[in-house]
N, C-alpha and C positions, 0 to 999 in steps of 0.2 A: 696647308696645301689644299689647293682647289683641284678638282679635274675639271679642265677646261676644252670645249671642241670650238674651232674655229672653224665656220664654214666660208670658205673663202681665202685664198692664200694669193692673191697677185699681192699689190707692191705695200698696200699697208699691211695685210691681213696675214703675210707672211711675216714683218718689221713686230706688229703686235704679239706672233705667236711666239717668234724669239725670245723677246721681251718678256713673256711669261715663262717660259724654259729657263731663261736666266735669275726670274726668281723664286724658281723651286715649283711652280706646277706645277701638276700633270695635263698634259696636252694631247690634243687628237686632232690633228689636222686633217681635213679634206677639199679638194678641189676638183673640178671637172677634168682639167688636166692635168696628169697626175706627176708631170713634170715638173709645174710646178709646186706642190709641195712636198715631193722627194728630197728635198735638201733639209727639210726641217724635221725631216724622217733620219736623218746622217744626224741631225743635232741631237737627236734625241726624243723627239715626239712619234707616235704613235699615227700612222696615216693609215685614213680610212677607207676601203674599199668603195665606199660608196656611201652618199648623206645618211642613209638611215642606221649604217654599220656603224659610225663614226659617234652618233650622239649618245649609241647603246647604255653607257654610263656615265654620261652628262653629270653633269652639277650644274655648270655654269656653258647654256648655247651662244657664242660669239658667230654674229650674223652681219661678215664680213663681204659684202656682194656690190656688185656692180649699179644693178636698177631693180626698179619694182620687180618686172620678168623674174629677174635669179631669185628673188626673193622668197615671191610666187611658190617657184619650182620648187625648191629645197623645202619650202616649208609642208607643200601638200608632200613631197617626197620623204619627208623625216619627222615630219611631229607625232604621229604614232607610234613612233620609236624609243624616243627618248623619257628617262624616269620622270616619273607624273609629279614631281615635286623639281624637276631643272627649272631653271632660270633662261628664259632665252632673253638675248639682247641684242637688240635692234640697232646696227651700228652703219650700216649704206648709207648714203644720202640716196634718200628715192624720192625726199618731196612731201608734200603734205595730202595730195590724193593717194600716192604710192605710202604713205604712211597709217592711213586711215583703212584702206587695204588691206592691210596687215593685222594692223589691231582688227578688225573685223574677222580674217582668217586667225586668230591667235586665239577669237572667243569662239568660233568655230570649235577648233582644236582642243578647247581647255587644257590652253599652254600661257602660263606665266608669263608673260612679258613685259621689260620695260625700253628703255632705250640708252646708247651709250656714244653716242656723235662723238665723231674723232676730228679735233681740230690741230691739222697738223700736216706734215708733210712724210716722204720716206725716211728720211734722218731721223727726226723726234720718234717717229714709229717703233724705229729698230732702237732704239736709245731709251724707250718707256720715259719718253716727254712730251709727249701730246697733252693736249689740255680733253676732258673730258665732258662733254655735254651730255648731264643725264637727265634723264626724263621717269616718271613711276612713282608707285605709291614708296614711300621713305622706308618701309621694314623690309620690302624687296630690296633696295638701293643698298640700306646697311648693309645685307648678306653678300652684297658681289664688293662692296668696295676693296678687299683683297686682290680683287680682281683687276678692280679699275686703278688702282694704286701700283698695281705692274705695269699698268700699260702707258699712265698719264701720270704728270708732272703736278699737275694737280683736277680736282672734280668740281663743275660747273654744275650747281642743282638748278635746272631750268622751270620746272614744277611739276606736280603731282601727277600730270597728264602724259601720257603717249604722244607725241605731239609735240609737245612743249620743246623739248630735246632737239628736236627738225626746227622749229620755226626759229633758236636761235642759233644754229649749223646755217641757212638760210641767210643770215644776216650774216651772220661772221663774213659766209663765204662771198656775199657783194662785197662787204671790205674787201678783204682778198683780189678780188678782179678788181676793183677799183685801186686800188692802190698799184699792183703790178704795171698794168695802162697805165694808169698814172705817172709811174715812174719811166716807164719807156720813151711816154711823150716827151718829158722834160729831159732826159737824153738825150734823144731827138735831135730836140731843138737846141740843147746849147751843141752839140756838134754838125746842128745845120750852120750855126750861128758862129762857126769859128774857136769854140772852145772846145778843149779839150770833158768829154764830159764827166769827168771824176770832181770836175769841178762844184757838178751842181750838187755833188752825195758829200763834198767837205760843205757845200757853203749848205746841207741843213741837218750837218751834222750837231748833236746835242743843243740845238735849236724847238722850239715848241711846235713848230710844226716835220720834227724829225720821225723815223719811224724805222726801227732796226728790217721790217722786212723788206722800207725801201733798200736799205742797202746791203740784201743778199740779193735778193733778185736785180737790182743793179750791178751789182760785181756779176753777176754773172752775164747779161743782159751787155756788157762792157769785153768780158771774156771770152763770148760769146759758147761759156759751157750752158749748154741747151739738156745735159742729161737728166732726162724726168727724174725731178721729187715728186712733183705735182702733174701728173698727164696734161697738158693743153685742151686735148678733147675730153678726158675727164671733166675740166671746169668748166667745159663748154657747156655740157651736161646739166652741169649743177647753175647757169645760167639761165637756162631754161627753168628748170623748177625754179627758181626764185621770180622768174617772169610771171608765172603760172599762178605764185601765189600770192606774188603784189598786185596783179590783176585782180585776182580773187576777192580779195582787201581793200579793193579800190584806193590803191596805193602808184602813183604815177610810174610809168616803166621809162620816162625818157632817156634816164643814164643806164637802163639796162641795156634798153635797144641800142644802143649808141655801145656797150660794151662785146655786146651778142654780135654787130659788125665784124668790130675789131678783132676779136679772138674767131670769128667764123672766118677772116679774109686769112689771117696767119695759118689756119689748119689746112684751108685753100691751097694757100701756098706750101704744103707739104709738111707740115709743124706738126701736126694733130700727137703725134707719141710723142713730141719733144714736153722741155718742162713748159709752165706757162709763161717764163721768160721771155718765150720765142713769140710773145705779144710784141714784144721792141722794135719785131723784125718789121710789123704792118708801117710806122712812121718813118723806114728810112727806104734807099733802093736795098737792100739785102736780101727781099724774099726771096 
């Protein structure tokens, strides 16, 4: 058994702490709003008055936050706090300057850190099936794998580096946008086009160019259940850094910009808390 703090409780960071409650650790959750992590207080974890009351007896720092900003805060607000031998882990997508940031503020602090990117949605979260994108030196990585073995289906060693962990969360998540667009457009068009379009999710079905996440966010996109697993503006978010650092890389942004559209016209239209499904809505009249 680990004792675990989770800073951050919206819709993964609450899904992750469950998941570690349900396999035996000890837990401390905190949030800025303490309503939401009063429910994980009723399950059985320990909430924290406040970031720096909460890491008090750390093992393992879960650094479950929105942006660079939260990150920021919580870290000048609680790293003096926590035992000089915790493990903090790096699990936001902030980005590769909002990541560099951190590692800079973490050598500041002489706070251990590694990274632990969460690829996944609200369901895998609270289900401890996310896939794991970690980043750090490997004897750090061994000691939290208990760790990340509750919360993920399986661990992704991205390399040695801080860093390393973001740059392929980064990539993952253009799949991600890319493929939900993707799958909207071809929606779209066969029920611009007269067809029914369940059509177009049987004909690539178990075909080589098939893809199971086309066909949840199809089913839903079809159903029109819009209830966030993945926030809309969330991925908006995470569209922008991935602009930021293919720029960086002097790596073309045509299909980004051309995604950063499409998901900015759907939040436009009122989508922004919905899931990223509510991308489908930009190719038809439904906004």
């Amino acid at each position: 058994m680990v004792h675990v703090t989770v800073l951050g409780t919206g819709t993964m960071g609450a899904g992750v702490a469950g998941s570690l409650l349900r396999e035996g650790h000890q837990v401390t959750v905190w949030n800025r709003s303490t309503d939401k992590a009063r429910p994980l207080g009723d399950a059985g974890a320990t909430v924290g008055t406040d970031a720096a009351a909460a890491v008090g007896d750390a093992e393992v720092v879960l650094l479950t936050l929105f942006d660079t900003d939260a990150v920021v805060d919580v870290l000048d607000a609680a790293a003096g706090d926590a035992p000089t031998d915790a493990i903090w882990v790096q699990a936001s997508t902030i980005g590769v300057a909002g990541t560099e940031t951190v590692v800079q503020l973490a050598e500041k602090y002489g706070i251990t850190l590694v990274e632990a990117m969460m690829l996944g949605t609200k369901a895998p979260a609270e289900q401890g099936k996310l896939t794991m994108l970690a980043a750090g030196p490997s004897d750090v990585l061994d000691h939290i794998d208990p760790v990340l073995d509750a919360i993920g289906a399986k661990t992704v060693r991205a390399g040695e580096r801080v860093g390393d962990g973001t740059a392929l969360k980064l990539a993952a998540n253009a799949w991600v946008a890319s493929i939900t667009a993707a799958t909207g457009q071809s929606l779209a068009l066969a029920r611009a086009l007269g067809l029914d379009p369940q059509l177009f999710l049987d004909a690539i079905d178990g075909t080589a160019s098939d893809s199971p996440y086309a066909h949840t966010k199809g089913a839903a996109m079809i159903g029109g259940d819009l209830a966030p697993q993945f926030a809309l503006d969330g991925l908006r978010k995470d569209i922008g850094l991935i602009g930021d650092a293919a720029r960086s890389a002097g790596v073309s942004t045509t299909l980004l910009d051309a995604l950063d559209r499409v998901y900015a016209d759907a939040s436009a239209a009122g989508h922004g808390a919905d899931d990223i499904a509510a991308v489908g809505t930009t190719f038809t009249d439904e906004r």
